[in-house]
C-alpha positions as CSV (number, residue, x, y, z in Angstrom):
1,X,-19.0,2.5,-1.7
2,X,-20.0,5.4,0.5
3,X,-18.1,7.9,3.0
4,X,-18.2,7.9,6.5
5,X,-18.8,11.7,8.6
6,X,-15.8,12.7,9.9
7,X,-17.5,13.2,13.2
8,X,-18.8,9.8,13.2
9,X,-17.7,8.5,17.0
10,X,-17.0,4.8,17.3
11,X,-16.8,4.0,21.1
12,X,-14.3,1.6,22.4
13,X,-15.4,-0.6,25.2
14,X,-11.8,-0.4,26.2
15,X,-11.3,2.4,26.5
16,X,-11.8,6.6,25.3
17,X,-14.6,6.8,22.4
18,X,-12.5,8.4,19.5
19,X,-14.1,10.3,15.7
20,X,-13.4,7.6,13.2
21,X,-11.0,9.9,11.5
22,X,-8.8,9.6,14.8
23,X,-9.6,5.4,14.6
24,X,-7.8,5.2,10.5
25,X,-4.5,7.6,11.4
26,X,-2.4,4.4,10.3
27,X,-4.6,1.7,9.4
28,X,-8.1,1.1,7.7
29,X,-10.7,-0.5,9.8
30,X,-12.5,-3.6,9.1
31,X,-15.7,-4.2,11.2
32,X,-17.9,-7.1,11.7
33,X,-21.1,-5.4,13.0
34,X,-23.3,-7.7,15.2
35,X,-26.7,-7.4,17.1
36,X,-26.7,-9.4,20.2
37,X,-30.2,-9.8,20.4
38,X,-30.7,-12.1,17.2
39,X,-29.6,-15.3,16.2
40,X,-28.0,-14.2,13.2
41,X,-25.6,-12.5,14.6
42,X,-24.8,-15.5,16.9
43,X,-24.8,-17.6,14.1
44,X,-22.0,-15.9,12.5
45,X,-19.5,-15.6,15.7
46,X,-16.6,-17.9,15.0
47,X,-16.9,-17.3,11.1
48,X,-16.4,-13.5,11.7
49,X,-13.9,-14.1,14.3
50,X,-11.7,-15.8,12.0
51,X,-12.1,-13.3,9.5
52,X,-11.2,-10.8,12.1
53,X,-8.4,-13.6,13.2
54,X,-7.2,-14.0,9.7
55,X,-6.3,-9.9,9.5
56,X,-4.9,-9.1,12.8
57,X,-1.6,-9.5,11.8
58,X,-1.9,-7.3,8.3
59,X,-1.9,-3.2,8.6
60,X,-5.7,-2.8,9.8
61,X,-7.4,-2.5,12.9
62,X,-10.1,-5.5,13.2
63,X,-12.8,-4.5,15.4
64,X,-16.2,-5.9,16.5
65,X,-19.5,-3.2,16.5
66,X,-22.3,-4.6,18.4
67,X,-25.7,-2.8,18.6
68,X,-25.6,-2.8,22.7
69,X,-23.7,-1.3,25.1
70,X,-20.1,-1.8,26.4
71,X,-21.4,-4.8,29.3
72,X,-23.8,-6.3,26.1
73,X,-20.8,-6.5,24.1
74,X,-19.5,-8.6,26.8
75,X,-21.3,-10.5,27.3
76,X,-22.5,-11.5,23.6
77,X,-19.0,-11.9,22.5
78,X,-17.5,-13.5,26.0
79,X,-13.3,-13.6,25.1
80,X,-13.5,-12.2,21.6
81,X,-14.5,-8.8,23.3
82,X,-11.2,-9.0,24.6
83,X,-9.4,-10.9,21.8
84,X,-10.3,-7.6,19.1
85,X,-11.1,-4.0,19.3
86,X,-15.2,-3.7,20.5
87,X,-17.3,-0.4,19.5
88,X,-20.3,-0.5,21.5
89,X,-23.5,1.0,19.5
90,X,-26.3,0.8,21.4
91,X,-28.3,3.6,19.8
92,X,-27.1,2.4,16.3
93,X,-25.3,5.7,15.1
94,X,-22.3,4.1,13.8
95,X,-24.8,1.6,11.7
96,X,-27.2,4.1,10.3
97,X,-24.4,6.7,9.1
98,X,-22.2,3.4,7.6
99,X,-25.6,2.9,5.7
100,X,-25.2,-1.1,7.1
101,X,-29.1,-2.7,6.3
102,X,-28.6,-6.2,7.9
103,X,-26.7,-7.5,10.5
104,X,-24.1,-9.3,10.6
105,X,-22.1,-7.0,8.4
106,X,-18.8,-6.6,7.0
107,X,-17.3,-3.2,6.4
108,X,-13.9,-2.1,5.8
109,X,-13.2,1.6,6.5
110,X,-10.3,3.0,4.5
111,X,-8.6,6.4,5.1
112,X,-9.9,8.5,3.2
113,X,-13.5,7.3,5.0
114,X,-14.9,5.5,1.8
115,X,-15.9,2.2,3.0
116,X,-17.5,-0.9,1.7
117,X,-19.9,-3.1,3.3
118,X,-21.3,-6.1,2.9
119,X,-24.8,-6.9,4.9
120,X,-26.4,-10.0,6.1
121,X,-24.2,-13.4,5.5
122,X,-23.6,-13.8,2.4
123,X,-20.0,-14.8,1.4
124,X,-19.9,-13.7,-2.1
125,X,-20.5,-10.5,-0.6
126,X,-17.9,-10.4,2.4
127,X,-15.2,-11.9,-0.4
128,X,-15.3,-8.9,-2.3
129,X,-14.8,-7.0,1.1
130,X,-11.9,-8.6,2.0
131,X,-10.3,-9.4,-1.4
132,X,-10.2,-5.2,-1.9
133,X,-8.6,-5.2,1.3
134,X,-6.2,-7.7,0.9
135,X,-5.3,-6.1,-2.2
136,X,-4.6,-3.3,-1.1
137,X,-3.2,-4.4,2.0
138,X,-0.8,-7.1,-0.3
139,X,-2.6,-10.0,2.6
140,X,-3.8,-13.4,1.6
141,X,-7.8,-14.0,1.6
142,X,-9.1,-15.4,4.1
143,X,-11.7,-18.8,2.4
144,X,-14.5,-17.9,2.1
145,X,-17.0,-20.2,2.8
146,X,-14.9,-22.4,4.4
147,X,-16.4,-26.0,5.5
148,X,-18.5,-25.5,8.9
149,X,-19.7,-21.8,8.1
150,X,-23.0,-21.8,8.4
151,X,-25.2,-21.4,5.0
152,X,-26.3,-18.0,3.2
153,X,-28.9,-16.0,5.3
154,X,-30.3,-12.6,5.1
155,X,-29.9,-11.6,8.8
156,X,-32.0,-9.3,10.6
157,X,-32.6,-5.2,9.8
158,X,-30.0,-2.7,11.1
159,X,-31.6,0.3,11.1
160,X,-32.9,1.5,14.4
């Protein structure tokens, strides 16, 4: 687990970009973090929109971050840029300072901006993510694999 900087900006495609302090005032933040460019992260859409799907209704915000600006994240995620929250991150700030190594990523942001993370797809990985956050959010799990997720891959390299 690390800490994210208080003056870490995530910038809303919807709207004002806001520190990340300002972004967990009631909630935490769980983030599926995607690079439009790869396959991987295309590979991964509707598995990590359920996730997202799955914790809409509990206390936390569920957000995309895509490595691309707001009309990339757009068009890479067509309706589920309007369906959840989108950060745009086109010059990878937000993925360097979360310490995020391979895309896709899980990472839930909790108030006190300690935050775990899970890189690449693997679904051991994003099941301790979420079972934390259930926990402490008293939500079920989402399944994790479920039947039609695709297999275990390593994904591609964050860092810019």
């Amino acid at each position: 687990m690390g800490y994210a900087p208080e003056e870490l900006v995530l910038d809303s495609i919807h709207g004002k970009p806001y520190a990340v302090r300002d972004w967990l005032t009631s909630y935490p933040l769980l983030l599926v973090s995607l690079d439009p460019y790869t396959h991987e992260s295309a590979w991964i859409l509707e598995t990590a929109g359920r996730f997202l799907d799955h914790f809409t209704p509990a206390n936390v915000r569920t957000a995309w971050l895509c490595t691309t600006d707001a009309d990339g994240c757009r068009q890479f995620l067509g309706p589920w840029a309007e369906k959840f929250l989108t950060f745009a991150d086109d010059d990878r700030t937000v993925i360097n300072a979360l310490g995020i190594e391979r895309l896709p990523a899980l990472t839930a942001v909790y108030s006190d901006l300690s935050y775990a993370t899970a890189s690449g797809w693997d679904p051991t990985a994003w099941r301790e993510v979420t079972a934390h956050l259930a926990k402490l959010l008293s939500w079920s799990r989402p399944m994790i694999p479920r039947p039609g997720d695709p297999l275990p891959y390593q994904g591609t390299p964050a860092q810019a």
